[in-house]
PDB file of N, H, CA, C and O in Angstrom:
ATOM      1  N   UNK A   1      11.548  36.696  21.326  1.00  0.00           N
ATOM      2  CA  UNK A   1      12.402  35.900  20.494  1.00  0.00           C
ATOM      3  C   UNK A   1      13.768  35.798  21.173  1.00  0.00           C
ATOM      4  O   UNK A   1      14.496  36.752  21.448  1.00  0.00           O
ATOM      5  N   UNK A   2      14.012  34.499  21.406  1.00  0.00           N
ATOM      6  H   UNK A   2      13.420  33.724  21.183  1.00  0.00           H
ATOM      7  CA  UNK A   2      15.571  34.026  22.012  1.00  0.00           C
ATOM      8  C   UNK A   2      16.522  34.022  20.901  1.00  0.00           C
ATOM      9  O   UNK A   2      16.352  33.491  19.803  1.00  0.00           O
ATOM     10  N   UNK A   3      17.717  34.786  21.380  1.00  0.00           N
ATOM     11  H   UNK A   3      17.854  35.217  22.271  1.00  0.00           H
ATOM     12  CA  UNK A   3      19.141  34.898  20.419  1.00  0.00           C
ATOM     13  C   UNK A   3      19.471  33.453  20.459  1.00  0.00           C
ATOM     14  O   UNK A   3      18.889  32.827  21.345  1.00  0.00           O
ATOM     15  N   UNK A   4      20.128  32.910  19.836  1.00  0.00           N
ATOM     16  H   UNK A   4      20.600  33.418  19.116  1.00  0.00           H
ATOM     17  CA  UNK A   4      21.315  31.585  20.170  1.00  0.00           C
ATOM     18  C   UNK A   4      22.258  31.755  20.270  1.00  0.00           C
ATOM     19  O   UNK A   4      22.835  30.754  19.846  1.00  0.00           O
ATOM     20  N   UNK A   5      23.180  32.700  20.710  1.00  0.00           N
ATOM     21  H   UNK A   5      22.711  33.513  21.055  1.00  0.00           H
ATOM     22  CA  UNK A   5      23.957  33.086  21.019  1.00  0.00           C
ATOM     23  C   UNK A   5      24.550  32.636  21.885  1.00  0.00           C
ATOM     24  O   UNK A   5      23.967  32.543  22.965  1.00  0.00           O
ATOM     25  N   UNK A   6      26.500  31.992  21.728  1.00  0.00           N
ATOM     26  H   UNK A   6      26.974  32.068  20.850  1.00  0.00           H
ATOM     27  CA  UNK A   6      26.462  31.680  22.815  1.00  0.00           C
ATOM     28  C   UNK A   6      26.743  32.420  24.590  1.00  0.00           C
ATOM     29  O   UNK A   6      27.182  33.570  24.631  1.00  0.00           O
ATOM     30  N   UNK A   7      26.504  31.798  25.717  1.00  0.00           N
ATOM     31  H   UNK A   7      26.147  30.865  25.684  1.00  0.00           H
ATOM     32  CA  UNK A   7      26.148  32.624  27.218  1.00  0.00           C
ATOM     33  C   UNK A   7      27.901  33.097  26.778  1.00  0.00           C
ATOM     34  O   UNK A   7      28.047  34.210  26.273  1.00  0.00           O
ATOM     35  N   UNK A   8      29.205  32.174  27.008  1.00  0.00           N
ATOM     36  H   UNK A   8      29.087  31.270  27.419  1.00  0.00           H
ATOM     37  CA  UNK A   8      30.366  32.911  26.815  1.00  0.00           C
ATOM     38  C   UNK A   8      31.122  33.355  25.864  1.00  0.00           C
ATOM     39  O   UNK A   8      32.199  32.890  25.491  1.00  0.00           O
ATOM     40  N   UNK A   9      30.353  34.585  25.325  1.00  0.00           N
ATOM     41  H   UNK A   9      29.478  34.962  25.628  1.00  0.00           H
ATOM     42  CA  UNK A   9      31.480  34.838  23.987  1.00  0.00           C
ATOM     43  C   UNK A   9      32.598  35.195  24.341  1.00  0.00           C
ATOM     44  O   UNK A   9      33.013  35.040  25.489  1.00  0.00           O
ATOM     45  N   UNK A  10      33.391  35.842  23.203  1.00  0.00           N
ATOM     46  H   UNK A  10      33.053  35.969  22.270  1.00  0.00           H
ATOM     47  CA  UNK A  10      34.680  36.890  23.538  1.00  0.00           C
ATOM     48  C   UNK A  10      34.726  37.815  24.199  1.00  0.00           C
ATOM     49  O   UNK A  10      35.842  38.048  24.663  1.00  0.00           O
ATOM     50  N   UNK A  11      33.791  38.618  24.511  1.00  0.00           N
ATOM     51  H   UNK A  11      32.884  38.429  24.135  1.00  0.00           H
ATOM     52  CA  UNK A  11      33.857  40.058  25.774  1.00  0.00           C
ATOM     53  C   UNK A  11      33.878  39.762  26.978  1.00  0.00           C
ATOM     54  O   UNK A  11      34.594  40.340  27.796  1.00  0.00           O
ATOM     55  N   UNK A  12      33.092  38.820  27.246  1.00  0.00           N
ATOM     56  H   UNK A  12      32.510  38.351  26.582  1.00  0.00           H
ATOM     57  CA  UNK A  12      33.425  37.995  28.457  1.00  0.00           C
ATOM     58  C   UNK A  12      34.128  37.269  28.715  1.00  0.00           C
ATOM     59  O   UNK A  12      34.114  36.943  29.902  1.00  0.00           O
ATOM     60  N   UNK A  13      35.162  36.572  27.796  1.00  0.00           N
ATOM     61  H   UNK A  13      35.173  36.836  26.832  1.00  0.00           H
ATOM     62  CA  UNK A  13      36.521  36.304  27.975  1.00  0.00           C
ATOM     63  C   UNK A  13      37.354  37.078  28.253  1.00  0.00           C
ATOM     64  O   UNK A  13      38.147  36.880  29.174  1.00  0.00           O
ATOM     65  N   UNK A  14      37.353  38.543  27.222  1.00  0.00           N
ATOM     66  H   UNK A  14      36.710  38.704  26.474  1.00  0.00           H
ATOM     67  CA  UNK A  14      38.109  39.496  27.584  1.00  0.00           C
ATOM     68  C   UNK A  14      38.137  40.195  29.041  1.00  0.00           C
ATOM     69  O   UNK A  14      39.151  40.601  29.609  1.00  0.00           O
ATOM     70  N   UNK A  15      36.449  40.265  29.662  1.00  0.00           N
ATOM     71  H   UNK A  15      35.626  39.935  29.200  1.00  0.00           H
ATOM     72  CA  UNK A  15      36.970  40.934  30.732  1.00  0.00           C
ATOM     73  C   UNK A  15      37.276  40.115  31.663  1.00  0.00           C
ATOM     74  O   UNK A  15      37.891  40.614  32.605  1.00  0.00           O
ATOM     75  N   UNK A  16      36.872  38.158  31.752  1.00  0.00           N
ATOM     76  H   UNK A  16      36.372  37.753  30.987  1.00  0.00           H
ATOM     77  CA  UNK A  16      37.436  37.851  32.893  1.00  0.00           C
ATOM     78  C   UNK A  16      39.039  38.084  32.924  1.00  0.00           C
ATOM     79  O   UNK A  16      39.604  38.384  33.976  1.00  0.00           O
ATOM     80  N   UNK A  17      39.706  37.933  31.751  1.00  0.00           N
ATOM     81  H   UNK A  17      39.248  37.690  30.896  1.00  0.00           H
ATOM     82  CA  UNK A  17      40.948  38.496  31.643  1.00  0.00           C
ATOM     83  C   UNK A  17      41.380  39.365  31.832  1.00  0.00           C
ATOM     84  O   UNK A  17      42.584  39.455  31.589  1.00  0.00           O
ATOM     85  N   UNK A  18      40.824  40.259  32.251  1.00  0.00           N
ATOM     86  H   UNK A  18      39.846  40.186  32.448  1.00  0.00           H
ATOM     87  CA  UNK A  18      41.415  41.937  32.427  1.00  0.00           C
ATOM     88  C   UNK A  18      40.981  41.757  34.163  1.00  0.00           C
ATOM     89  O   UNK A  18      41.783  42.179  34.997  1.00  0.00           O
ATOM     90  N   UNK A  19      40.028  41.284  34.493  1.00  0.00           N
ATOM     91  H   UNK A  19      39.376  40.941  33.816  1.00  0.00           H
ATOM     92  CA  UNK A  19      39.887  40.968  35.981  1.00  0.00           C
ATOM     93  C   UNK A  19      41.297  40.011  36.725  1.00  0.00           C
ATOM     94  O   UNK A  19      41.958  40.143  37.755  1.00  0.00           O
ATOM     95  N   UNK A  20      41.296  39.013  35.557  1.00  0.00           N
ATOM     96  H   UNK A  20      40.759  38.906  34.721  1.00  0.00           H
ATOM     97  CA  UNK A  20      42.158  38.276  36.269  1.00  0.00           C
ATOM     98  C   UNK A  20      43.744  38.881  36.297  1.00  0.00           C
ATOM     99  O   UNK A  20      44.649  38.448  37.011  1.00  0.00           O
ATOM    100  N   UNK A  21      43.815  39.747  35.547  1.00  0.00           N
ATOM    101  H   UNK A  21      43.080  40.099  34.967  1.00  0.00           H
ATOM    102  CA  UNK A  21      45.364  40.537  35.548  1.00  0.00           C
ATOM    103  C   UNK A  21      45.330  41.638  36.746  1.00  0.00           C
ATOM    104  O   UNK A  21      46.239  41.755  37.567  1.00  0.00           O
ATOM    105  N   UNK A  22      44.153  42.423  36.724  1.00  0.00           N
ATOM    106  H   UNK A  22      43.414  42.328  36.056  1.00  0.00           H
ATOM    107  CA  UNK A  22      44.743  43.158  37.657  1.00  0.00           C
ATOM    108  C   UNK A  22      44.339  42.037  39.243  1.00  0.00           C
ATOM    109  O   UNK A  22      45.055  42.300  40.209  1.00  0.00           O
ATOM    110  N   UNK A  23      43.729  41.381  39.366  1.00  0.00           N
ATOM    111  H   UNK A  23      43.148  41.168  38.581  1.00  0.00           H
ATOM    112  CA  UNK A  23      43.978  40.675  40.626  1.00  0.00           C
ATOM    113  C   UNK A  23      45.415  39.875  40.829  1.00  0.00           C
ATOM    114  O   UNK A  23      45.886  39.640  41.942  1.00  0.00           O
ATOM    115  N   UNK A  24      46.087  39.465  39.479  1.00  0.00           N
ATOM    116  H   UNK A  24      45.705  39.656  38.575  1.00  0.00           H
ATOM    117  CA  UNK A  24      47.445  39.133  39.847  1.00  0.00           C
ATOM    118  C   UNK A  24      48.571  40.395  40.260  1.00  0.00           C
ATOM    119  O   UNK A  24      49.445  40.389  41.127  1.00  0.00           O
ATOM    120  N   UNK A  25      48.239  41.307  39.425  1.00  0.00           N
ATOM    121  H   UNK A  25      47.529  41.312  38.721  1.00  0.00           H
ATOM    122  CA  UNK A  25      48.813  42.631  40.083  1.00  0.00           C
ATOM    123  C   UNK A  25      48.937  43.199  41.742  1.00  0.00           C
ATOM    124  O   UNK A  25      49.856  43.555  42.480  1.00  0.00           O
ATOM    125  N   UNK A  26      47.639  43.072  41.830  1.00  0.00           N
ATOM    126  H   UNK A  26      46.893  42.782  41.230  1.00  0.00           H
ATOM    127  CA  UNK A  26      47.496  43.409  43.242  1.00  0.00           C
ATOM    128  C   UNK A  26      48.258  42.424  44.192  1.00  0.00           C
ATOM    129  O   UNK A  26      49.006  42.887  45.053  1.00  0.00           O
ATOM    130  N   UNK A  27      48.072  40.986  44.041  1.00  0.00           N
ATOM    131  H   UNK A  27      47.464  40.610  43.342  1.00  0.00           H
ATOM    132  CA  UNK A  27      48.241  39.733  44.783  1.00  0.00           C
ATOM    133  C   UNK A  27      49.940  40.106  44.466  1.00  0.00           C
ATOM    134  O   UNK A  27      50.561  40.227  45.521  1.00  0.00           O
ATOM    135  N   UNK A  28      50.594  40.260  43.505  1.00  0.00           N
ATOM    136  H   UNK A  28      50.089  40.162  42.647  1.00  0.00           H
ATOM    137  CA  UNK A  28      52.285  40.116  43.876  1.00  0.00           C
ATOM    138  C   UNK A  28      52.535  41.810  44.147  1.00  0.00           C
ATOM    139  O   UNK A  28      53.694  42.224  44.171  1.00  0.00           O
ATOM    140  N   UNK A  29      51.774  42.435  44.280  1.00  0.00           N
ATOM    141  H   UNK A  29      50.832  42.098  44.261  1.00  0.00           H
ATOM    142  CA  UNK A  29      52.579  44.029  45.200  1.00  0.00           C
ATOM    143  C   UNK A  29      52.257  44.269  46.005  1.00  0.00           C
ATOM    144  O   UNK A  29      52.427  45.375  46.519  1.00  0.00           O
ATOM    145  N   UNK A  30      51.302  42.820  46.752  1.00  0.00           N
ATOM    146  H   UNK A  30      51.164  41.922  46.334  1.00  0.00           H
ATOM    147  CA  UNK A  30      50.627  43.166  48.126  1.00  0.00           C
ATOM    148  C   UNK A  30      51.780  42.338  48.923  1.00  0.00           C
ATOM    149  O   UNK A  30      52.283  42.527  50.031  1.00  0.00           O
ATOM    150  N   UNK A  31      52.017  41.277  47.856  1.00  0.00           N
ATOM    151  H   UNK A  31      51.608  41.123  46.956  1.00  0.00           H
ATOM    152  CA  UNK A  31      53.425  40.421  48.622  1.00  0.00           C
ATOM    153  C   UNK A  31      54.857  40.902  48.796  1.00  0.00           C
ATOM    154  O   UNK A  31      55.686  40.441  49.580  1.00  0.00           O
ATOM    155  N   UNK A  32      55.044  42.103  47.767  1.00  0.00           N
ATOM    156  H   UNK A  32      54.370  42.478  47.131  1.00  0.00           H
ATOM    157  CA  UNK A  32      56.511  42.387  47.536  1.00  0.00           C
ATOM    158  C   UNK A  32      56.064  43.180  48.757  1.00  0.00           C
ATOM    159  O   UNK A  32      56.386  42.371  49.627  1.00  0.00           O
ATOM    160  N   UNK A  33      55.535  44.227  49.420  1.00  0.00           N
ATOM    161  H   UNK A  33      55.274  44.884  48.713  1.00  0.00           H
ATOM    162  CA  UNK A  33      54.889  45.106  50.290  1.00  0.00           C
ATOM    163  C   UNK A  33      55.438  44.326  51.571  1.00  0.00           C
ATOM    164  O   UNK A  33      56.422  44.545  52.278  1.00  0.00           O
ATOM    165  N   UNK A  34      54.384  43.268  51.622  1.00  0.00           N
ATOM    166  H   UNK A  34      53.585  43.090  51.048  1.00  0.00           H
ATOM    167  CA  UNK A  34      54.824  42.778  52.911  1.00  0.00           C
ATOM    168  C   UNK A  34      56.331  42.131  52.959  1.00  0.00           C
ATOM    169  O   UNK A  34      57.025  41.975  53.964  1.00  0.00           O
ATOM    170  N   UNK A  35      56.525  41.928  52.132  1.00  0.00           N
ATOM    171  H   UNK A  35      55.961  42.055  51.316  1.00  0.00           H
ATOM    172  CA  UNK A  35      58.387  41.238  52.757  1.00  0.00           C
ATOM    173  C   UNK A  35      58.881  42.398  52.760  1.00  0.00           C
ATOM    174  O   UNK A  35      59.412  42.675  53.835  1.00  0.00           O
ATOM    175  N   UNK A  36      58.918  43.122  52.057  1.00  0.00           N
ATOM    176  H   UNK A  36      58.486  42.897  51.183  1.00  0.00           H
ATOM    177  CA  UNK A  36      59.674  44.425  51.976  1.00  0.00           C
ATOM    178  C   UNK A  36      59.991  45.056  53.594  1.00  0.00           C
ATOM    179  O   UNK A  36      60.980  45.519  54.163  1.00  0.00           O
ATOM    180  N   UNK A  37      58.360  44.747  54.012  1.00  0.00           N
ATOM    181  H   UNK A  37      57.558  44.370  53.550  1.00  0.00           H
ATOM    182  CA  UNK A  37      58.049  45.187  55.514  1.00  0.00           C
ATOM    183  C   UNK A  37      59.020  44.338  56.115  1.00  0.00           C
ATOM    184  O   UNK A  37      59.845  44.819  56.892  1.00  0.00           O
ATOM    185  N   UNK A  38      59.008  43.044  55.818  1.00  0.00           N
ATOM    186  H   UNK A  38      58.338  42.654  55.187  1.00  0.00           H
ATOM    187  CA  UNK A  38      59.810  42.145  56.940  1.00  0.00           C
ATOM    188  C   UNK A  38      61.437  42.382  56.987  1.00  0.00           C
ATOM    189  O   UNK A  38      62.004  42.111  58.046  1.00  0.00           O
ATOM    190  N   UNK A  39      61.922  42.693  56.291  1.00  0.00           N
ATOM    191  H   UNK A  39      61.462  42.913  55.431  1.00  0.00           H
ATOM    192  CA  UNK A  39      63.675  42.929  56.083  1.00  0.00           C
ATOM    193  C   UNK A  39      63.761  43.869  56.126  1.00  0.00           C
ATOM    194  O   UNK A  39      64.520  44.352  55.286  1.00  0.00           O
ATOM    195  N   UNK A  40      62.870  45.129  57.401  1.00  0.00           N
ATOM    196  H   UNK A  40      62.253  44.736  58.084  1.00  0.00           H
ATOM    197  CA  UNK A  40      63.628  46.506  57.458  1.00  0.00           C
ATOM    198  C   UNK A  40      64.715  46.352  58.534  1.00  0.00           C
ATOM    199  O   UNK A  40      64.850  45.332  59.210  1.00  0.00           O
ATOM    200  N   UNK A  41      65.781  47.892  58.674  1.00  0.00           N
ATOM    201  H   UNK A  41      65.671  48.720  58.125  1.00  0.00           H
ATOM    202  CA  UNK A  41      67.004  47.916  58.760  1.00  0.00           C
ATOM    203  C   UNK A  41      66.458  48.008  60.448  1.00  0.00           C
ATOM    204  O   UNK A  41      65.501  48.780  60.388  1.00  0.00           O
ATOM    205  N   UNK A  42      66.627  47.587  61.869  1.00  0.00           N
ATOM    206  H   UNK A  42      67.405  46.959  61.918  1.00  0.00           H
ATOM    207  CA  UNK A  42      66.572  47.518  62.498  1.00  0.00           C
ATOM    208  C   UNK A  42      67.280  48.089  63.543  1.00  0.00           C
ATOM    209  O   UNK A  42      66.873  48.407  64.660  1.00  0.00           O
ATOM    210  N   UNK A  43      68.554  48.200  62.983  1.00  0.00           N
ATOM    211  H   UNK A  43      68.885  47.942  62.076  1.00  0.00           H
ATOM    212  CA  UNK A  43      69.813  48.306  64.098  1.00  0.00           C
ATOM    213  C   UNK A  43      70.052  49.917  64.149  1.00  0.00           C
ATOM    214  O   UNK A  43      70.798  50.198  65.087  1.00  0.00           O
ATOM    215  N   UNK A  44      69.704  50.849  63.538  1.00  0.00           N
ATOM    216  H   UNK A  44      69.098  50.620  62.776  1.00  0.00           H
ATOM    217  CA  UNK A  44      69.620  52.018  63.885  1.00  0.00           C
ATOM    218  C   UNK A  44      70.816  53.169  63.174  1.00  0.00           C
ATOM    219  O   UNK A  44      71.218  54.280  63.521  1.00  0.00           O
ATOM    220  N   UNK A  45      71.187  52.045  61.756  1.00  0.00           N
ATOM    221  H   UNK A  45      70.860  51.143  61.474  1.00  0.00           H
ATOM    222  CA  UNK A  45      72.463  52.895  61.530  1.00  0.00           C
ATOM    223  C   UNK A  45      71.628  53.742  60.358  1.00  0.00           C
ATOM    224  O   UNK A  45      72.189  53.898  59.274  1.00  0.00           O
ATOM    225  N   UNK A  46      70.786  54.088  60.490  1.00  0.00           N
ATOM    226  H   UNK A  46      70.330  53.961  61.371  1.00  0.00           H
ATOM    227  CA  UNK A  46      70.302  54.808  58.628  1.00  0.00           C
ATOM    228  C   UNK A  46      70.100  56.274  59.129  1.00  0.00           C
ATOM    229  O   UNK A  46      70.836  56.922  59.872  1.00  0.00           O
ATOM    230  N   UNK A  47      68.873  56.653  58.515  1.00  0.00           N
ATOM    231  H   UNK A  47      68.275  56.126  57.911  1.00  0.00           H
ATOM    232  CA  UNK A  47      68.610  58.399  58.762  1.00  0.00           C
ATOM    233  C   UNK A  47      68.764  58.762  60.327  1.00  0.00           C
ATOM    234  O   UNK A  47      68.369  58.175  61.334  1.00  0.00           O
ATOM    235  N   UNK A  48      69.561  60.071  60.124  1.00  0.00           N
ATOM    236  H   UNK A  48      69.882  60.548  59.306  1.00  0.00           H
ATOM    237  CA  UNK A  48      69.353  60.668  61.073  1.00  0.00           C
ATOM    238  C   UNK A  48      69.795  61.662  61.388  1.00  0.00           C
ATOM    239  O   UNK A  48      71.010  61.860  61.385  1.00  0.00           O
ATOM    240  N   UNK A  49      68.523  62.950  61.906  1.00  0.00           N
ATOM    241  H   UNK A  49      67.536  62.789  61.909  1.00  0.00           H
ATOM    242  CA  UNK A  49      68.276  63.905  61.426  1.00  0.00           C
ATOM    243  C   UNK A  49      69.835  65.061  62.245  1.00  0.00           C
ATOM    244  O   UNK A  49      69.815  65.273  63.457  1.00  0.00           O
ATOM    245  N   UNK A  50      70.473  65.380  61.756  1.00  0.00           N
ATOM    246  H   UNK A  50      70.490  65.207  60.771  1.00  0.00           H
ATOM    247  CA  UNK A  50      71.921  65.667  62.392  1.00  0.00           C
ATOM    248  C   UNK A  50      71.753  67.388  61.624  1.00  0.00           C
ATOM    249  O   UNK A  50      70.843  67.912  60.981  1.00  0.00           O
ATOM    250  N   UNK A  51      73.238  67.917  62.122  1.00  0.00           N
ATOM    251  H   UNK A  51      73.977  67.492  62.644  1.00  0.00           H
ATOM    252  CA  UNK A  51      72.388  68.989  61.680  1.00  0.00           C
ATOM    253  C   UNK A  51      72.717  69.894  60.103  1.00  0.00           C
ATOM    254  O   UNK A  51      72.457  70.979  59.582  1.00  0.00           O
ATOM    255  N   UNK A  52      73.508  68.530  59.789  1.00  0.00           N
ATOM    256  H   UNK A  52      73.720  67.649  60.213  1.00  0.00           H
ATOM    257  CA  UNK A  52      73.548  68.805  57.934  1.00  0.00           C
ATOM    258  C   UNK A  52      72.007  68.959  57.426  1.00  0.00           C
ATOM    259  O   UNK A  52      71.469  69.817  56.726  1.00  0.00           O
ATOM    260  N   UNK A  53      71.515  67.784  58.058  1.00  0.00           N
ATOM    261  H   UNK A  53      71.952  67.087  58.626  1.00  0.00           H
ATOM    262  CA  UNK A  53      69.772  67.819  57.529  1.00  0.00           C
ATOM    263  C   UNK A  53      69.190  68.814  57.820  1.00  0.00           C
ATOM    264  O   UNK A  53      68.831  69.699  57.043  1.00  0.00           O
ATOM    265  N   UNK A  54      69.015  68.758  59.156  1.00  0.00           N
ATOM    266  H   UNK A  54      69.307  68.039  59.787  1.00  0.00           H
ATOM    267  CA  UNK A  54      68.164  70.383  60.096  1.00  0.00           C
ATOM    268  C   UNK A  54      68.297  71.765  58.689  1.00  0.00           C
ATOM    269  O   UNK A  54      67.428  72.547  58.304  1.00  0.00           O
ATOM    270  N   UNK A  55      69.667  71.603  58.249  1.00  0.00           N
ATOM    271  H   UNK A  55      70.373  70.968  58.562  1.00  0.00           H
ATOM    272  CA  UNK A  55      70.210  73.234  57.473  1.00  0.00           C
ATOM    273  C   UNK A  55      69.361  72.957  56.278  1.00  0.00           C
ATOM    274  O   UNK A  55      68.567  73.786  55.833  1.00  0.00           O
ATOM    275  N   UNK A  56      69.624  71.279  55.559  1.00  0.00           N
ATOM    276  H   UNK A  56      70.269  70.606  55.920  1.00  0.00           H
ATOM    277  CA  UNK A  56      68.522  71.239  54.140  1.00  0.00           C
ATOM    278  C   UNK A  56      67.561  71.334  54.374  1.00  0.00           C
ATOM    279  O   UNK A  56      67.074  71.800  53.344  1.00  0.00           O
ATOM    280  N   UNK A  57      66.684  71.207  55.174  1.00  0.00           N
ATOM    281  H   UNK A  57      67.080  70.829  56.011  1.00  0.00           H
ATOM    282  CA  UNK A  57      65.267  71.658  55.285  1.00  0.00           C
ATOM    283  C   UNK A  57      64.944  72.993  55.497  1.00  0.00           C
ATOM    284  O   UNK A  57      64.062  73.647  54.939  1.00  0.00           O
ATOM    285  N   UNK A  58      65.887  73.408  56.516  1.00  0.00           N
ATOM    286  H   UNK A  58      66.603  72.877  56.969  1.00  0.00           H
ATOM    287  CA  UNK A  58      65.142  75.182  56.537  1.00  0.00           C
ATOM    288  C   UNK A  58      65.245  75.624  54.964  1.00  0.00           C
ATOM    289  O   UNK A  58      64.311  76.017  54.265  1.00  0.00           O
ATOM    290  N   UNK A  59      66.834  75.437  54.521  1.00  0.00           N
ATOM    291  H   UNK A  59      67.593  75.118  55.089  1.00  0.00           H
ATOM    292  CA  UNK A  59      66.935  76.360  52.819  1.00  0.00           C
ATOM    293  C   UNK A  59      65.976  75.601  52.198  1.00  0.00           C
ATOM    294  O   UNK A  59      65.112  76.367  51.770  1.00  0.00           O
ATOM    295  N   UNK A  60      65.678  74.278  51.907  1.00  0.00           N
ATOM    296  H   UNK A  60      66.380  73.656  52.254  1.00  0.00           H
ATOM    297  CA  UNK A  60      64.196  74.031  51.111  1.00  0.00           C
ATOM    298  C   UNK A  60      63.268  74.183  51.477  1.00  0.00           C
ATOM    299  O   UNK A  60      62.290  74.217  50.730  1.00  0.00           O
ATOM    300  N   UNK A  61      63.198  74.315  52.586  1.00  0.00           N
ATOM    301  H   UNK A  61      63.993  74.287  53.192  1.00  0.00           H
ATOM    302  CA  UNK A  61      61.375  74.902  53.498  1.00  0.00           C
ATOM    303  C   UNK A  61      60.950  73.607  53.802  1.00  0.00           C
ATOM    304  O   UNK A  61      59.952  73.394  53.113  1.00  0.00           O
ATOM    305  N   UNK A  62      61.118  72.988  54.243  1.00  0.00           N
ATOM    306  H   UNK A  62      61.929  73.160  54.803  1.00  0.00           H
ATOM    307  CA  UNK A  62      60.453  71.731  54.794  1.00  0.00           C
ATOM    308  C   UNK A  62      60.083  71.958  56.017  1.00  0.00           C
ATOM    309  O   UNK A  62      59.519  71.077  56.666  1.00  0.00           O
TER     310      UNK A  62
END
C-alpha cells in the first residue's frame, strides 16, 4: 500500500536548510581566512623574540 504523501514535506525542507546554512558558514570563513592570509604584515616590524620574551617563557614554561 502507497502513502500519498507528499515526496517534499517539512523535514526535508528543514534539513535542506540546515545544509544550506552551514555551507554558507563554511563558504564566508573560508573567505575571511583567505584575505586575512592576503594582508599579512610583511615588513618585519611585529614579534620578536628579544629577550623580554626569552625571560616570559622560561617563568611560564614555554
Amino acid at each position: 500500500m502507497k502513502s500519498n504523501k507528499p515526496l517534499n514535506g517539512r523535514r526535508d525542507f528543514l534539513k535542506g536548510a540546515a545544509i544550506t546554512a552551514a555551507a554558507a558558514t563554511v563558504a564566508a570563513t573560508v573567505s575571511k581566512t583567505v584575505s586575512a592570509d592576503e594582508k599579512m604584515n610583511t615588513t618585519g616590524s611585529g614579534y620578536q623574540k628579544t629577550k623580554h620574551v626569552k625571560t616570559y617563557y622560561e617563568t611560564a614554561r614555554f
